[in-house]
Each structure stands twice: as C-alpha cells, then as structure tokens.
C-alpha positions in Angstrom: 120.4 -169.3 59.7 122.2 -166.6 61.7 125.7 -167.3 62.3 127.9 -166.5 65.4 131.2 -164.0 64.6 133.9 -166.4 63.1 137.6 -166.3 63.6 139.9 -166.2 61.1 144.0 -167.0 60.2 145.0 -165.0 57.3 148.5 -167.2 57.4 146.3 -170.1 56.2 143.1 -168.3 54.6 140.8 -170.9 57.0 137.5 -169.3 58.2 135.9 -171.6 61.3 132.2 -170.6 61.6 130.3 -172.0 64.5 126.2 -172.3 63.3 124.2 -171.5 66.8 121.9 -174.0 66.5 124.2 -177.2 66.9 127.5 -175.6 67.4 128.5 -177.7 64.3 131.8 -175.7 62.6 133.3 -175.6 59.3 136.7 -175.0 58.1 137.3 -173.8 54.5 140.7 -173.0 52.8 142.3 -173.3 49.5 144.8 -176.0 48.1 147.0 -175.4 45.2 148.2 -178.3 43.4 150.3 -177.8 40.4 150.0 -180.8 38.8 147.3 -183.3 37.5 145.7 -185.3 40.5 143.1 -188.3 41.0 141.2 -189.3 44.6 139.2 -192.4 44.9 135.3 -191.4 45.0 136.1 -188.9 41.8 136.1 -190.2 38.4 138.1 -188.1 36.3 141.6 -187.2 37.0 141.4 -183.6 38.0 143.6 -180.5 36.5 146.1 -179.0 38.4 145.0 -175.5 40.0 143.4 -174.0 43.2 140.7 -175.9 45.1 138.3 -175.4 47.9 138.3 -177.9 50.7 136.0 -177.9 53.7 136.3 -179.6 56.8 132.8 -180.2 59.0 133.4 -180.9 62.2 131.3 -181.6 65.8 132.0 -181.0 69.3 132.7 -183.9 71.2 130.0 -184.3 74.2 131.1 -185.1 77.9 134.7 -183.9 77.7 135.6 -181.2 80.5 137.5 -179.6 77.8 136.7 -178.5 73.9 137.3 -181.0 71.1 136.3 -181.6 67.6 135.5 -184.4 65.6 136.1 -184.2 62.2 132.8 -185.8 60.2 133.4 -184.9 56.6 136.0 -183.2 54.1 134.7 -181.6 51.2 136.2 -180.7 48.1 134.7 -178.5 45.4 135.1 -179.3 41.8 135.0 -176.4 38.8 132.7 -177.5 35.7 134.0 -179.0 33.1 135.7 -176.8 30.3 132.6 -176.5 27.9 130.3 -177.8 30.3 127.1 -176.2 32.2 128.2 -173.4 34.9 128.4 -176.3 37.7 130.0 -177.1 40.4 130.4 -181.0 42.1 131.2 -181.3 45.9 133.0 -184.5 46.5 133.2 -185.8 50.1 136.8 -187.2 49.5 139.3 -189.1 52.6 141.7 -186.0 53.5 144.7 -188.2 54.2 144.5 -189.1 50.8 144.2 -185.6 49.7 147.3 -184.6 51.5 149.5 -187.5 50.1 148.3 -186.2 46.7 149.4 -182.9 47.6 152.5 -184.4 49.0 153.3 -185.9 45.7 152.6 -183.1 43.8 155.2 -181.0 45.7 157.6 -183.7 45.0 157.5 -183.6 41.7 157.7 -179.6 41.4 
C-alpha cells in the first residue's frame, strides 16, 4: 500500500497517515504511565511504562467541511517477561484509558 506524505507534531510525537485508497487515518503516540494499570478487555494488570496507542479514524461523508470519526483505539502490549517475542493489540475504550492515566498522575 503506498501511503500519501503524513504530518507530524513533535510536541505530542502523533504521526496522522492518510492510506489513498479509503482516506482512512491513523494516529499513533506514546503514553507513559508510571504506575501499575488495568482496562477492561485486558486480563492482566499491566506494568507501569511507555505504551503505544493508536487511534483509526474515518472521514465523515456528506459534511461541507472535514471531520473524523474515531472507530477504534488500539493499544500495544510488550510480551510477557520470559515469554515468546510477542506483542498483543488490545482494542481498549480510550476514555477509560485516560482516566487510568489520570489516576496514575494523581498518585505520582
């Protein structure tokens, strides 16, 4: 797939890609959380340190201006320690991602 030039914000590290063929986009950055955290839709309570989140997103057809719909958030999970060399991608609710992360800077 040949992708279009992307933009990027070096205050937030996001990258937004648009793919040519449905103008669908990605956002990717990284989250550090400093403590021990848990989402619903993961099993394990995850160990504080830097993740990668994604955000997919689609254009929203018919408006006279340019909007996105957000249609997944994507976070992506180390192996285990002494595990295989393998990553999980977790679609997870990013509200309840940023309430975790909200916590977690509470308690620093």
């Amino acid at each position: 797939m040949h992708l279009q030039p992307h933009w990027s914000n070096p205050a937030s590290k996001c990258i937004r890609e648009l793919e040519a063929p449905d103008d669908r986009a990605h956002e990717s950055d990284q989250r550090h959380i400093i403590r021990p955290f848990s989402l619903s839709g993961i099993d394990e309570v995850q160990a504080a340190g830097t993740y990668t989140v994604q955000t997919h997103e689609e254009p929203l057809p018919g408006l006279s201006f340019l909007a996105w719909r957000r249609i997944a958030t994507l976070i992506f999970l180390p192996s285990r320690p002494g595990g295989a060399f393998v990553e999980q991608v977790i679609d997870i609710d990013p509200l309840e991602l940023v309430a975790a992360q909200e916590r977690d800077a509470a308690s620093a």
